[in-house]
C-alpha positions as CSV (number, residue, x, y, z in Angstrom):
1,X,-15.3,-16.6,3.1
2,X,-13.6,-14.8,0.0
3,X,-13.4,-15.6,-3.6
4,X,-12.7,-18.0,-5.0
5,X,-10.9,-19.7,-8.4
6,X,-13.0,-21.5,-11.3
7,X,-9.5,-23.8,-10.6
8,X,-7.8,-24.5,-8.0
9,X,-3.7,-24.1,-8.1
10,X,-2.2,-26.8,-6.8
11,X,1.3,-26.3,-7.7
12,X,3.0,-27.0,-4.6
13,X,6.0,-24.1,-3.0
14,X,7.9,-27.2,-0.8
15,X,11.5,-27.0,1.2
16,X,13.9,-29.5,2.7
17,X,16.9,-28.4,4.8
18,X,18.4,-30.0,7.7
19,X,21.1,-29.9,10.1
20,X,23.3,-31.9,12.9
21,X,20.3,-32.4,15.3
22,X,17.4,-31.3,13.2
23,X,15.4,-32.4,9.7
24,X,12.1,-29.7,8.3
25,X,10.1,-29.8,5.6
26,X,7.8,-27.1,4.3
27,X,5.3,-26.9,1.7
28,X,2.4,-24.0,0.7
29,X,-0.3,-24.4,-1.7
30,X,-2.7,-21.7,-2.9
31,X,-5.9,-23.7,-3.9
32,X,-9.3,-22.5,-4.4
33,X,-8.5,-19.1,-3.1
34,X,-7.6,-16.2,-6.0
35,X,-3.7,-15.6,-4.1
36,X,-1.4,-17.2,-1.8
37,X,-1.6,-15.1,1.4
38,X,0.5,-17.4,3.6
39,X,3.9,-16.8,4.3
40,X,6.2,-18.6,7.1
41,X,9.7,-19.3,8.3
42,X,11.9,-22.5,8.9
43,X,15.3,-21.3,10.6
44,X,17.0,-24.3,11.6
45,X,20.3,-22.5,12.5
46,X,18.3,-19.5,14.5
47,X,21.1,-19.3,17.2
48,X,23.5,-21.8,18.9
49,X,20.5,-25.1,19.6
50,X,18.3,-22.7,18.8
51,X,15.6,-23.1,15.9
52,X,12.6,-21.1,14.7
53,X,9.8,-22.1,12.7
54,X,6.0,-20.3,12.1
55,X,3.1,-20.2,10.3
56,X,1.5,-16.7,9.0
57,X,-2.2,-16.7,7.7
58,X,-2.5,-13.8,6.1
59,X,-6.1,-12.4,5.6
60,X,-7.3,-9.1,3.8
61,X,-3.9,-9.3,1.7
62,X,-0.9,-11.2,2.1
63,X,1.4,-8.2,2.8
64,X,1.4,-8.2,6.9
65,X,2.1,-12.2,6.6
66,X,4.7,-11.7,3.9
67,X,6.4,-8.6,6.1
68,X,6.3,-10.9,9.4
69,X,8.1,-13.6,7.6
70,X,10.5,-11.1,6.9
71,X,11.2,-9.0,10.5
72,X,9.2,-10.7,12.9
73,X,12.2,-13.4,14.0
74,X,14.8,-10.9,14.4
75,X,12.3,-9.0,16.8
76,X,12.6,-12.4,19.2
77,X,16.4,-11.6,19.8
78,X,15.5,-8.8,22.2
79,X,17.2,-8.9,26.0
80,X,14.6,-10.7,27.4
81,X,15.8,-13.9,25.1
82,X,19.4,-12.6,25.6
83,X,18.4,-13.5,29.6
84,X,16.8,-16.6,28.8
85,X,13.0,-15.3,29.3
86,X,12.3,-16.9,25.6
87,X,8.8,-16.6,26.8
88,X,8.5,-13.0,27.3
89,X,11.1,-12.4,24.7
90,X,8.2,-14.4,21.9
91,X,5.6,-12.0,23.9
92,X,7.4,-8.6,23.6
93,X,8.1,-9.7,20.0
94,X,4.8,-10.3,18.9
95,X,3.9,-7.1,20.7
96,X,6.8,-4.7,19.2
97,X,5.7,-6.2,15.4
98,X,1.9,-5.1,16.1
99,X,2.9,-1.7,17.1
100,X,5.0,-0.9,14.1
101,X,2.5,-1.6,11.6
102,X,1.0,1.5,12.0
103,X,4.5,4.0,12.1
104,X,4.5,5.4,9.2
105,X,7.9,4.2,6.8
106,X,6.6,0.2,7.9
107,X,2.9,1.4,6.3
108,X,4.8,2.4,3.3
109,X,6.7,-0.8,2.9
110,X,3.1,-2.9,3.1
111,X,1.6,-0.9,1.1
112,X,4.5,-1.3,-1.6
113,X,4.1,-5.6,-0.8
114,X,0.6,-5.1,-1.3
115,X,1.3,-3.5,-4.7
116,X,4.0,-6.3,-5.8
117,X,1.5,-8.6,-4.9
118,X,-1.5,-8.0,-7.1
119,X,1.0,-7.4,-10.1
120,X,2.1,-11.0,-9.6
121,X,-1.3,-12.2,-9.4
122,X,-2.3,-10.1,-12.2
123,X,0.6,-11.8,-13.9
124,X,-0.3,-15.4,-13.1
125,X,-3.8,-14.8,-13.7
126,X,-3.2,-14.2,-17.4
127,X,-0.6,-17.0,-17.3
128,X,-3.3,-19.1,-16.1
129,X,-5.7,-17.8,-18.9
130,X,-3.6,-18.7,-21.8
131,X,-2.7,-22.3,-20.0
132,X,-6.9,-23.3,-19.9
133,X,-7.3,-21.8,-23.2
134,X,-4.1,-24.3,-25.1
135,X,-5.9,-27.1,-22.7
136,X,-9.2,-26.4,-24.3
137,X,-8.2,-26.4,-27.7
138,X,-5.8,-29.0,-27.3
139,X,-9.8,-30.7,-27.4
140,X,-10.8,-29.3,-29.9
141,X,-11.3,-30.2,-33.8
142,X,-8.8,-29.0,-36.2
143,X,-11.7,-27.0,-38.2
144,X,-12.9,-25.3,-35.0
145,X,-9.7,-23.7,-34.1
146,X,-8.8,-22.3,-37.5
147,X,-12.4,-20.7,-37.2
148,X,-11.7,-19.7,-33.7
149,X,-8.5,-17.7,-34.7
150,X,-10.3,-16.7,-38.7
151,X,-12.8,-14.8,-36.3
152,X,-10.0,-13.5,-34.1
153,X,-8.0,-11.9,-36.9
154,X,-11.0,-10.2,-38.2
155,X,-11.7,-9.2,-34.4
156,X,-8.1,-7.2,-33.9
157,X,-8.5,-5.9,-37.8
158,X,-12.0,-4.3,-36.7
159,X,-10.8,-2.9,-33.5
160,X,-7.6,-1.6,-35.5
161,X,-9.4,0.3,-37.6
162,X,-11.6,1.5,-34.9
163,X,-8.6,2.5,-33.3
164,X,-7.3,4.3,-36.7
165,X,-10.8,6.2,-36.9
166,X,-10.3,7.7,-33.5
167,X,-6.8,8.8,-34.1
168,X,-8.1,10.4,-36.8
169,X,-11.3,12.0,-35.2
170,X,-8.8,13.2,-32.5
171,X,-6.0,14.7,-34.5
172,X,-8.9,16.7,-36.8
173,X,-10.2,17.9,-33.4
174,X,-7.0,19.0,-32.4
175,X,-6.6,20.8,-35.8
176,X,-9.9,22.6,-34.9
177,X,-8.5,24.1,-31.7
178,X,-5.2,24.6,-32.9
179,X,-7.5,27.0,-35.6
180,X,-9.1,28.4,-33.0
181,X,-6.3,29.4,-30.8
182,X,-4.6,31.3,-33.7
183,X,-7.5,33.2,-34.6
184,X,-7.8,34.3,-31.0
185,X,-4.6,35.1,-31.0
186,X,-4.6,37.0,-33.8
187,X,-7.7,38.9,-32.0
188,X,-5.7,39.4,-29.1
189,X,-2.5,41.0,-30.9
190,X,-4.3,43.5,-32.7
191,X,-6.8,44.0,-29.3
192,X,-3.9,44.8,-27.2
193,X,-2.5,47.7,-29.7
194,X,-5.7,49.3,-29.1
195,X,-6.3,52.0,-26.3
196,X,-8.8,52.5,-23.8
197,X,-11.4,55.0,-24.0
198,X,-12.7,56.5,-21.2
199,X,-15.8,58.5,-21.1
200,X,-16.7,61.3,-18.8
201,X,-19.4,59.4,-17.3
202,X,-16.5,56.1,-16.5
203,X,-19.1,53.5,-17.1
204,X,-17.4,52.2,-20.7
205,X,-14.2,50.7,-20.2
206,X,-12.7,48.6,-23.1
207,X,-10.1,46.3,-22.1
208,X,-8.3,45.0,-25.4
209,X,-9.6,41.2,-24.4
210,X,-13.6,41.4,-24.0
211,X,-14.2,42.2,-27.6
212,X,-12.5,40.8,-31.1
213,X,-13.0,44.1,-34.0
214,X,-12.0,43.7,-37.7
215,X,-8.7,44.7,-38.2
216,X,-9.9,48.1,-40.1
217,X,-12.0,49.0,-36.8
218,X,-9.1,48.2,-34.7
219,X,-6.4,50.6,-36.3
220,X,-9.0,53.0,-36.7
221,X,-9.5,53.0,-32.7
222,X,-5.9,52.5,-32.0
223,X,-5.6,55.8,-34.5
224,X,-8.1,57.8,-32.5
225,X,-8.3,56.5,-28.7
226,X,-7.7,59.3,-25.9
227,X,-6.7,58.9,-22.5
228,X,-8.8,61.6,-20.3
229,X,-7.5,62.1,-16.9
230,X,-10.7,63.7,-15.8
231,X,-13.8,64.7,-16.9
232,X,-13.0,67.9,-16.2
233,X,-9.5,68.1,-18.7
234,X,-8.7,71.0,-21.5
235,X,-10.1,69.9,-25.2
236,X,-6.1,69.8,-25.8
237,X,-5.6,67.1,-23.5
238,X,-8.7,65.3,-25.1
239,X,-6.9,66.1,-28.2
240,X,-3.6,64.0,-27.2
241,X,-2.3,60.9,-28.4
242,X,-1.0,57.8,-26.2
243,X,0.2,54.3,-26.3
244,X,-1.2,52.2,-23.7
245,X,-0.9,48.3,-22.6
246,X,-4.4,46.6,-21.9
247,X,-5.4,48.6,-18.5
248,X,-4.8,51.9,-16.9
249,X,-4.0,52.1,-13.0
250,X,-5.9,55.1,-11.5
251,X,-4.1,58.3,-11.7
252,X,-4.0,58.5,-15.2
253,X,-7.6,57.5,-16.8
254,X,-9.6,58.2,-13.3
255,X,-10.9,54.8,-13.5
256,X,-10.4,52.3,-10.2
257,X,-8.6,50.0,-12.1
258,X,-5.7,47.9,-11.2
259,X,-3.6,47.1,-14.4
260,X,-1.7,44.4,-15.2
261,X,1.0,46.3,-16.9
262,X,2.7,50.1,-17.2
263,X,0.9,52.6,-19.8
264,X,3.7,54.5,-21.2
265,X,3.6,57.9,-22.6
266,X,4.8,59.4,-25.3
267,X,7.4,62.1,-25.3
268,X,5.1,64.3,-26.6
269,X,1.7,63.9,-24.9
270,X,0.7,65.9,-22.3
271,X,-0.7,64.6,-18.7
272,X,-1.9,66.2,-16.0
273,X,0.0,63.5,-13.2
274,X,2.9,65.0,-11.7
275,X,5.8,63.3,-12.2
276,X,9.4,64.7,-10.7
277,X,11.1,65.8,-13.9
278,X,14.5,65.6,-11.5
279,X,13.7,62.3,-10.7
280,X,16.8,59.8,-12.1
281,X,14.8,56.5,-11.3
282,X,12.9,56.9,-14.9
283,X,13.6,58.7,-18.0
284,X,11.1,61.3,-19.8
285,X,8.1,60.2,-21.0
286,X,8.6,56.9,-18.5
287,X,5.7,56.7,-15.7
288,X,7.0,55.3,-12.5
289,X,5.2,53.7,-9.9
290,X,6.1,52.2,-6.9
291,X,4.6,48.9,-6.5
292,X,4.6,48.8,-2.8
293,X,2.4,51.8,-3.0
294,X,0.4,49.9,-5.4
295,X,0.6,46.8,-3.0
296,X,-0.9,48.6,-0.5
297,X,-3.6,50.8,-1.9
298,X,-4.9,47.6,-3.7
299,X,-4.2,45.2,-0.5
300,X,-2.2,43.1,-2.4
301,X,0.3,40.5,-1.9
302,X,3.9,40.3,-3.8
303,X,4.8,37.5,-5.6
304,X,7.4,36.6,-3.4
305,X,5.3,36.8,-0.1
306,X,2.8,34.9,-1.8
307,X,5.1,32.4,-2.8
308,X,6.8,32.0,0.7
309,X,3.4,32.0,2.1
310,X,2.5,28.9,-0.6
311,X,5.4,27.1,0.2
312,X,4.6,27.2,4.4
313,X,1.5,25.9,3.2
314,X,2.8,23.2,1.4
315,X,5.8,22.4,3.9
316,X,2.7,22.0,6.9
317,X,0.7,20.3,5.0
318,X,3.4,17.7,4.0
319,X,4.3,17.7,7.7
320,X,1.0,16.5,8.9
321,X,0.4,14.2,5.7
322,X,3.8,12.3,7.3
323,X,2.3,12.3,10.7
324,X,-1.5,11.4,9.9
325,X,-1.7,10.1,6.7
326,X,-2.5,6.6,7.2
327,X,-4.2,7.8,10.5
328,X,-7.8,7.7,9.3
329,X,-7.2,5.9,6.2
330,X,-9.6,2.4,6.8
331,X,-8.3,0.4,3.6
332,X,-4.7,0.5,4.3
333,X,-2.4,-2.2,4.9
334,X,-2.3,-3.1,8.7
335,X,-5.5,-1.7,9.3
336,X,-7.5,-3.8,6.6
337,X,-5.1,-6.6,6.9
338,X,-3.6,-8.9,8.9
339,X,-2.5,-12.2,9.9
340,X,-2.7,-15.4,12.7
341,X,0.8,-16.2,13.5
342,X,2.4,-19.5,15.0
343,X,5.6,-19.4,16.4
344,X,8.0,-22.4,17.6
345,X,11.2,-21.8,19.6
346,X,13.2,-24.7,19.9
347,X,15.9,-24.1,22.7
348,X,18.1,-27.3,22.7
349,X,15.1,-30.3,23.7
350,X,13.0,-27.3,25.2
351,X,9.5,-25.9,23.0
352,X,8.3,-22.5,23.0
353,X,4.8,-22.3,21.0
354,X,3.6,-18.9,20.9
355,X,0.1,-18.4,19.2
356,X,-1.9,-15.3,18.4
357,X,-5.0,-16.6,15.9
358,X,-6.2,-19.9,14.8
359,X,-3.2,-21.5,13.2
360,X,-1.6,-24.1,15.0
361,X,1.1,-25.8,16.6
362,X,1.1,-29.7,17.8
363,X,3.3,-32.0,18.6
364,X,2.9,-35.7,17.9
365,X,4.4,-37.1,21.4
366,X,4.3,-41.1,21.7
367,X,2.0,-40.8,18.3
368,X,-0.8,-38.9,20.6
369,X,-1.4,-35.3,19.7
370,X,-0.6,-32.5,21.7
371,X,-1.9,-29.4,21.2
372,X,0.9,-26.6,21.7
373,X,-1.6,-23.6,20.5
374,X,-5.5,-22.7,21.1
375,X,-7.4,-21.4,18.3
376,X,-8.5,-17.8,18.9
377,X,-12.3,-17.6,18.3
378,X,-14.5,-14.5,19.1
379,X,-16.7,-16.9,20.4
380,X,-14.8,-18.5,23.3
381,X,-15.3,-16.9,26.5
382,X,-12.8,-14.6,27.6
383,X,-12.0,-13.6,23.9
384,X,-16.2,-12.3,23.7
385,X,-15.4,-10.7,27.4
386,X,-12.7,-8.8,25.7
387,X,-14.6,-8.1,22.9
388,X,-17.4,-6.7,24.7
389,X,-15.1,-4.5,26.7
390,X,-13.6,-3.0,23.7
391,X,-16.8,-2.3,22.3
392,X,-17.2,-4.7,19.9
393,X,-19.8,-7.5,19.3
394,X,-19.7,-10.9,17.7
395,X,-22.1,-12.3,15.5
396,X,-24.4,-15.3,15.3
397,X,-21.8,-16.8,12.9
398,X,-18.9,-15.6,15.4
399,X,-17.7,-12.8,13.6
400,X,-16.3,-9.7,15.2
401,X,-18.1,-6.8,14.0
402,X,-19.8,-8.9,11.3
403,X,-16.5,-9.2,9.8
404,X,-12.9,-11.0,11.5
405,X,-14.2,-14.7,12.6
406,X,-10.9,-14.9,14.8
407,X,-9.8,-12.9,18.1
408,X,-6.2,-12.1,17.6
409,X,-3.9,-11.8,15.1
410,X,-1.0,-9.0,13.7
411,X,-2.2,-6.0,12.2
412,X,-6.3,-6.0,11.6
413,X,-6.0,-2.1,13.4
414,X,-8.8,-1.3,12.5
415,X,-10.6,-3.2,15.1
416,X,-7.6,-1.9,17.7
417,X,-9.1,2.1,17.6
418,X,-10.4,2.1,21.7
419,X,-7.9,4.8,22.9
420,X,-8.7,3.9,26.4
421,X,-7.1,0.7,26.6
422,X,-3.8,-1.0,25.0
423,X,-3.0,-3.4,22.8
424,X,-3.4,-6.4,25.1
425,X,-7.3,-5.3,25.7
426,X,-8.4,-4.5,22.4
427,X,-10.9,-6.6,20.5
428,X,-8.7,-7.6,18.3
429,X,-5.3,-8.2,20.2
430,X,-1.5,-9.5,18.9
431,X,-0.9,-11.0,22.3
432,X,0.0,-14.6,22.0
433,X,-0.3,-17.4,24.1
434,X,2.6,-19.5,24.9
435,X,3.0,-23.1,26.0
436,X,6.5,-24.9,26.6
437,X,6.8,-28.9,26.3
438,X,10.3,-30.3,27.0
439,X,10.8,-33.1,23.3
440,X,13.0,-35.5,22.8
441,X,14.0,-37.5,19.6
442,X,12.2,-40.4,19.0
443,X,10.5,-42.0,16.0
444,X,7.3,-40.9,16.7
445,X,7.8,-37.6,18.2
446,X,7.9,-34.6,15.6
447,X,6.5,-30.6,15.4
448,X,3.8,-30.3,13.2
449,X,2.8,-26.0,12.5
450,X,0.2,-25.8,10.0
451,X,-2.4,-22.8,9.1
452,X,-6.6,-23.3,9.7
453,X,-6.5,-24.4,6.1
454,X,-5.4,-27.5,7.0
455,X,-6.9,-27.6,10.8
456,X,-10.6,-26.6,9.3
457,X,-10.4,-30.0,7.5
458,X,-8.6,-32.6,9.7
459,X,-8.4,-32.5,13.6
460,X,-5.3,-32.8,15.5
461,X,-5.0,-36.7,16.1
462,X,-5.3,-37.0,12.4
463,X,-2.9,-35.1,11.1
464,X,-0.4,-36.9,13.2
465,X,-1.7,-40.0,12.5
466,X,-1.6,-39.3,8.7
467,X,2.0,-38.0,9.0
468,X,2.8,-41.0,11.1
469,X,2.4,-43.6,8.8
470,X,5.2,-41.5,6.3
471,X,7.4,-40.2,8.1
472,X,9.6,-43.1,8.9
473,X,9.4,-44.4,5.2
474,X,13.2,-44.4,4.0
475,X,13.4,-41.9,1.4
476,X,10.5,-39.9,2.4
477,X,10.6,-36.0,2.1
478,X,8.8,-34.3,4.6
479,X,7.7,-31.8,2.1
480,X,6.5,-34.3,0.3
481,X,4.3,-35.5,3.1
482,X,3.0,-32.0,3.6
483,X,2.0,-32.0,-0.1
484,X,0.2,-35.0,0.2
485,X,-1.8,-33.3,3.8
486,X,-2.8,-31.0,1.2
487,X,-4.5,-33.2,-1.4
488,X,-6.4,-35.0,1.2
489,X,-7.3,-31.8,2.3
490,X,-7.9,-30.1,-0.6
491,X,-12.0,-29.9,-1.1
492,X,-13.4,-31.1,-5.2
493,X,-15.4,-27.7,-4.9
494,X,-16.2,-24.5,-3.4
495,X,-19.9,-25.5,-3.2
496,X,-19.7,-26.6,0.3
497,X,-18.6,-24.1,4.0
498,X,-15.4,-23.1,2.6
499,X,-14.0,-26.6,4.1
500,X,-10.7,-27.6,2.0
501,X,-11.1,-24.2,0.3
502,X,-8.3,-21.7,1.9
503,X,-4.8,-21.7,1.5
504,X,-2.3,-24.4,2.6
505,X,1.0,-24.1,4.7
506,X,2.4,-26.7,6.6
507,X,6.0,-27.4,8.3
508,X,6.9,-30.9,9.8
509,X,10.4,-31.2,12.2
510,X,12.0,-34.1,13.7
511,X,14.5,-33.9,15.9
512,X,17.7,-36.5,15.0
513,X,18.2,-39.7,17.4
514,X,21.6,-40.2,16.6
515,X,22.9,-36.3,17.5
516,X,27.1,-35.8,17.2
517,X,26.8,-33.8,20.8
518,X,29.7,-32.5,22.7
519,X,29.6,-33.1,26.7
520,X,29.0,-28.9,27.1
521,X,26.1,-29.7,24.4
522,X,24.9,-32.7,27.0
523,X,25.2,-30.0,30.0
524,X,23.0,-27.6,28.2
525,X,20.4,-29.9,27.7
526,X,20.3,-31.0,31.8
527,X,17.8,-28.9,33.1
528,X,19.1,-25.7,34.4
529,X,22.3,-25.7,32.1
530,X,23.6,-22.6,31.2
531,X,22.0,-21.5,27.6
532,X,25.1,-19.8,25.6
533,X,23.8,-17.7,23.1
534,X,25.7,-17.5,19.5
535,X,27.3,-14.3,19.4
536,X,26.8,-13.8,15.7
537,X,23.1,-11.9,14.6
538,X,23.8,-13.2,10.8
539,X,22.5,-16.5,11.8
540,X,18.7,-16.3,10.2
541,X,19.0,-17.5,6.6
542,X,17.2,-15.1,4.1
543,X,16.5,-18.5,2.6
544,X,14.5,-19.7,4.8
545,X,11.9,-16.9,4.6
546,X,8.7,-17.8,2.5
């Protein structure tokens, strides 16, 4: 059922636009619900005597309604419409749209919707806020609100001065550290001039980092520390002096001990490693090593194999991030979320109604309803069938999987997972049905699309009866009649079903008696005549998308 508001918005989102054979109006409300997740299109000037108008009801976020608005209509322009199939051309539409919501740069372009969205909410909420709270105190006595905002003042003093302690709590802590850090730096400057001292038996090796000594202990080891290169060496190589880094490599202490840096002798110690005094690579006194020997008596890696090696890693991993990384995610747009969508094709005098949910499309012919759409409902027969073949199972309350309490709809893939069988079987499906109703102009005869919002509250008949008595009024907006559909609609509270609760979208067309046609125009509309098709693809109006 969702949440709901403490309020309901009623500020109304309505359009009017017409043309040489056709007049539209459009309105969306949001209502009891906490966001608009409606979205829909009214494209007189689609093609040549072409129009397009839907309804999509979004659910789980208003990002995969918002993004159909946006794409879905150019999908319809595929070559089954350029052949005249418009009603495989609405079906492959429909289809192609479902598919991409899971490829991965469409995923990204939701997911940034969905993030634009609950800024803007988060935005109007506060608005909202501040607008009950000057309404309140617009009611209020004089004395109350100077109290009110005495006792805010001393509410931001108290929390600035909290905030002031803190700061300074935090920058006498950082003091603290700072302290600490340069006394153990200080330790570890007069550590690393120190030597290591190795004793016969090997077990007592100082490293320079393990252990702080006053500064008189340290220059009195640095002053007397041997290097021993066995414990078998002359008293006069115990006797010798030599400056070291932090660790010894074995070789030169006897210890198995990898260091991180050279130990350099001096030019006049004495050591019993052989070292090529021919050798041009070093100078006296200088101990080379080859690091690749070091590399591979210690196993180790270089830093530049490691590095390439890292950045395989990384290249792989981003590699199958870009492949699977929305693959398994539940809670991302598409698979959370989706909508119902109601599509109307009007070729010339001819309807197309293609329907995948429970909004709907009806047509108001003579002043009698007909129904261009059925409502999906996991309940009906060959929707449970489908269900139940796909795994899934529906609820007492007709809910599939305790959760969607429609069949079909865009997006919603997480209920769309059974590998075994396509889109068209799963137990949530985007394949639409479609009806086709030839219309002509007449005073009673108009399209009515509308989302459940409205449908949950009124049937059918009466929605055309309660546009009927409007519509020819001189002067009347059809927006404005949609706005009105909405306050009788619109329930007092959200203490009953959710009736009158939802969101609100509704778009009323009416074809023009009196249409400026050429005879070609009059030969298109005989049945059979040739349909031309406009060549330009710049004909959908950005406008138009809501």
């Amino acid at each position: 059922m969702g949440t709901y508001l403490s309020k309901p918005v009623t500020d109304k989102e309505s359009h009017d636009t017409d043309n040489d054979w056709l007049s539209c109006g459009s309105s969306s409300m949001q209502g009891w619900r906490e966001s608009q997740e409606d979205a829909h299109n009214c494209l007189l000037d689609f093609d040549k005597k072409v129009a397009l108008f839907a309804v999509y009801d979004g659910h789980g976020g208003a990002e995969v309604a918002q993004y159909a608005a946006e794409n879905l209509p150019a999908l319809v322009k595929n070559t089954l419409y350029d052949n005249q199939d418009f009603e495989q051309a609405l079906i492959k539409a429909f289809m192609d749209f479902d598919d991409s919501l899971i490829e991965f740069p469409v995923v990204e372009k939701l997911v940034a919707l969905r993030e634009d969205v609950s800024e803007e909410c988060a935005d109007e909420e506060e608005e909202r806020e501040e607008l009950n709270e000057l309404y309140e105190e617009a009611k209020m006595p004089i004395e109350d609100i100077i109290l009110k905002y005495k006792n805010k003042i001393i509410e931001n003093m108290d929390k600035k001065k909290e905030k002031e302690m803190k700061e300074l709590e935090d920058a006498k802590e950082k003091e603290t550290e700072d302290a600490a850090i340069t006394r153990n730096d200080a330790c570890g400057s007069s550590s690393s001039s120190s030597n290591i001292t190795v004793t016969d038996d090997k077990t007592n090796v100082g490293n320079g980092i393990d252990e702080c000594k006053s500064k008189a202990s340290a220059a009195e080891s640095s002053s007397s520390a041997k290097v021993n290169s066995s414990s078998n060496d002359d008293a006069d190589d115990k006797n010798s002096e030599a400056e070291c880094g932090p660790s010894s490599s074995n070789g030169f202490n006897g210890v198995e001990q990898l260091p991180p840096s050279l130990c350099i002798i001096n030019d006049d110690s004495e050591d019993d490693t052989d070292v090529d005094d021919d050798d041009d690579d070093y100078d006296d006194g200088d101990v080379a090593i080859d690091p690749e020997l070091l590399r591979e008596k210690y196993n180790l890696e270089s830093d530049s194999d490691s590095d390439v090696e890292e950045e395989d890693e990384e290249e792989e991993e981003e590699d199958e991030l870009s492949m699977d990384r929305f693959s398994e995610d539940e809670d991302k747009p598409g698979k959370d979320s989706g909508c119902t969508a109601v599509m109307a094709l009007l070729v010339n005098n001819k309807l197309y109604v293609a329907n995948a949910g429970d909004s709907r499309c009806v047509v108001s012919v003579g002043g009698k309803a007909h129904d261009m759409s059925k409502d999906h409902k996991p309940e009906d027969e060959p929707e449970l069938k489908r269900i139940n073949k796909a795994g899934g199972r529906v609820s007492s309350d007709g809910r599939v999987n305790g959760g969607l309490n429609l069949s079909r709809a865009l997006g919603d893939h997480n209920y769309k997972k059974n590998k075994d069988l396509p889109n068209t079987e799963q137990m949530i499906t985007a394949l639409p049905d479609v009806t086709v109703l030839d219309i002509t102009p007449d005073d009673n005869n108009f399209i009515v699309l509308a989302c459940d919002g409205i449908w949950n509250s009124l049937s059918s008949q009466e929605v055309v009866d309660f546009i009927s008595e409007r519509i020819n009024k001189p002067d009347t907006k059809l927006s404005s009649i949609c706005e009105e559909l909405f306050e009788q609609c619109l329930a007092p509270n959200t203490l009953s079903d959710g009736t009158g609760c939802d969101n609100m979208t509704c778009i009323i067309v009416k074809l023009k008696q009196k249409q400026k046609r050429s005879r070609s125009d009059e030969e298109d509309n005989s049945e059979g005549g040739e349909y031309k098709k406009q060549k330009s693809e710049d004909s959908i109006e950005s406008e138009s998308v809501h």
